[in-house]
C-alpha positions as CSV (number, residue, x, y, z in Angstrom):
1,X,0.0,0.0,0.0
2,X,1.2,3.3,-0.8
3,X,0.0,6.7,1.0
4,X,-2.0,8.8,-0.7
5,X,-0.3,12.6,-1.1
6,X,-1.9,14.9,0.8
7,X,-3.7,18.2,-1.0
8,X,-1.9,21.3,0.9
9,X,-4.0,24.0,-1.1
10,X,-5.3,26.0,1.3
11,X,-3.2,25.8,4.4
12,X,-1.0,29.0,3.7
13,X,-4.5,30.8,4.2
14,X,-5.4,28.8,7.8
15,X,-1.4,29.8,8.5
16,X,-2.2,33.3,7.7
17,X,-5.4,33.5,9.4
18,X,-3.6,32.5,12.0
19,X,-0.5,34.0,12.5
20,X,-1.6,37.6,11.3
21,X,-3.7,38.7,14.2
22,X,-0.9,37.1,16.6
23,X,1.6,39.7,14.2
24,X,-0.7,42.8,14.7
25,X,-0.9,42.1,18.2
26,X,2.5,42.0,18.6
27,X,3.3,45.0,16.9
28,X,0.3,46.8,19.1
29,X,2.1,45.5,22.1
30,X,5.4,47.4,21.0
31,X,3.6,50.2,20.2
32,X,2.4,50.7,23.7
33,X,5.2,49.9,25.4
34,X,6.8,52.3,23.1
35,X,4.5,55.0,23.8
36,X,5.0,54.4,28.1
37,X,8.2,55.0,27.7
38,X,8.6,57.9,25.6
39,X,6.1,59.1,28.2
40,X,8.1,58.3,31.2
41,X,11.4,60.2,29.7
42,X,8.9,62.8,28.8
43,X,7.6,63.0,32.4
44,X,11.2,62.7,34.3
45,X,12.6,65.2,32.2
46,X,9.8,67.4,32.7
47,X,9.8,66.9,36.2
48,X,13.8,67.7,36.4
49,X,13.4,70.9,35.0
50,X,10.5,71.7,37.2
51,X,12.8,71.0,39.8
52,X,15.6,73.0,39.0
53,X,13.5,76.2,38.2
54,X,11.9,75.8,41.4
55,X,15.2,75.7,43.4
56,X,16.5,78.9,41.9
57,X,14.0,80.7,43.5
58,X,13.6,82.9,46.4
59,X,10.4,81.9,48.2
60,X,8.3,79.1,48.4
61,X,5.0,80.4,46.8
62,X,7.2,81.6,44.0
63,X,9.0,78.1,43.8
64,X,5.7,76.6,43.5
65,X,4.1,78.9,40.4
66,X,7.7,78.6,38.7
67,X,7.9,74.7,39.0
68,X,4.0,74.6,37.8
69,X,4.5,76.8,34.8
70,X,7.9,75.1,34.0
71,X,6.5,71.3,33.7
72,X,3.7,72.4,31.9
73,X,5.8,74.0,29.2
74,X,8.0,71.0,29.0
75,X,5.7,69.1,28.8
76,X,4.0,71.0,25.6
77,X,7.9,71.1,24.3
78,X,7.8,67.5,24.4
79,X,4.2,67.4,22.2
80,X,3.6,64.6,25.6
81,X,-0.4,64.3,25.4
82,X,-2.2,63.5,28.7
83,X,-6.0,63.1,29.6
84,X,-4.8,64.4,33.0
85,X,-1.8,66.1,34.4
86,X,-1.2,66.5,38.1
87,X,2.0,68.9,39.5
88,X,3.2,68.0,43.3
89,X,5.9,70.7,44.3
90,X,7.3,70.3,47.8
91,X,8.6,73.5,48.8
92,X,9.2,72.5,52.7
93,X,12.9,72.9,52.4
94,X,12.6,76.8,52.3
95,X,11.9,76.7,55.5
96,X,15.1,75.4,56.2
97,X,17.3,77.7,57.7
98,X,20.5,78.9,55.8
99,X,23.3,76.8,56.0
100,X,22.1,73.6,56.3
101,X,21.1,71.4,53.0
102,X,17.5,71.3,51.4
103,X,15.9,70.5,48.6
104,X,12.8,71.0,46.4
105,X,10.7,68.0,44.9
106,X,8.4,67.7,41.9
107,X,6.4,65.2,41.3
108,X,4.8,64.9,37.8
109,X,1.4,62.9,37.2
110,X,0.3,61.8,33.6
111,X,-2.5,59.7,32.7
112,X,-1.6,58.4,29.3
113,X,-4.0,57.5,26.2
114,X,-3.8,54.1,24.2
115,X,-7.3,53.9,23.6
116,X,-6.7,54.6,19.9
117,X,-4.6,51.2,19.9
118,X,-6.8,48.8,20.6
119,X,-4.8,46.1,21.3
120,X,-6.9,43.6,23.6
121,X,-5.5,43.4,26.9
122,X,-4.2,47.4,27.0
123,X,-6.2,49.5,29.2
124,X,-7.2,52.4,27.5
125,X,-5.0,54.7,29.3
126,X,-1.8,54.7,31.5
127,X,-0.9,56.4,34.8
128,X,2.9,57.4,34.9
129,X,4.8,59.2,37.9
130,X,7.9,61.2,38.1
131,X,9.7,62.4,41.0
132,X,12.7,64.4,40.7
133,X,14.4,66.8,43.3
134,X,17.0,69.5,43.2
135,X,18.9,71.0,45.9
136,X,18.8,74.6,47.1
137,X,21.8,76.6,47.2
138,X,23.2,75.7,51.3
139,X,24.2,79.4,51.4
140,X,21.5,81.3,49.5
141,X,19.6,83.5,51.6
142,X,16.1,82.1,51.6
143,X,12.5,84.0,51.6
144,X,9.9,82.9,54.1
145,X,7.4,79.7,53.1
């Protein structure tokens, strides 16, 4: 007995059907991982120069506007898009007295949008955090908080 050839006409289609979506998915899941972390460099960068405006300031309320109008227009520098932006500034260590160390922190808050990639098993949007600090100049005379 001899065994009959099988027909393959069709399978490269089945193969395709198959392997196609797993492809697309695979490429959505670079995509987003891509896009989290351009956003994360976006966001520590941001949140670096927020820090280092703030700390060349003289008071603590005008640390906090400087640091807040800084990371927003890094933020726009970097063309980052975010449903939501939240800016944490932590002035506290202009109530330190002169001589002794301090520092001012930033932290940046961005909530991300992958909706428009629909990849199943990608929420539709992100949250990213970045905290950066800067020191304030030991010997600078300091306002009041």
């Amino acid at each position: 007995m001899t065994a009959q050839p099988r027909d393959e006409r069709g399978s490269a289609a089945i193969e395709a059907a198959i392997g196609l979506p797993a492809f697309i998915l695979l490429v959505g899941l670079i995509i987003a991982g891509g896009r989290i972390a351009i956003a994360h460099q976006a966001l520590q960068s941001a949140a670096a120069d927020a820090a280092r405006t703030a700390s060349i300031s003289r008071e603590a309320s005008e640390a906090d506007s400087a640091a807040r109008e800084e990371a927003r227009t890094s933020l726009n520098n970097q063309k980052l898009r975010c449903r939501s932006t939240q800016v944490s500034v932590d002035t506290s260590g202009f109530r330190v007295p002169t001589g002794q160390p301090a520092d001012v922190t930033v932290t940046l808050t961005c909530r991300v949008d992958l909706a428009d990639l629909s990849v199943p098993g990608v929420p539709g949007s992100r949250l990213i955090r970045a905290t950066m600090s800067s020191p304030i100049d030991t010997w600078r005379e300091r306002g009041t908080p």
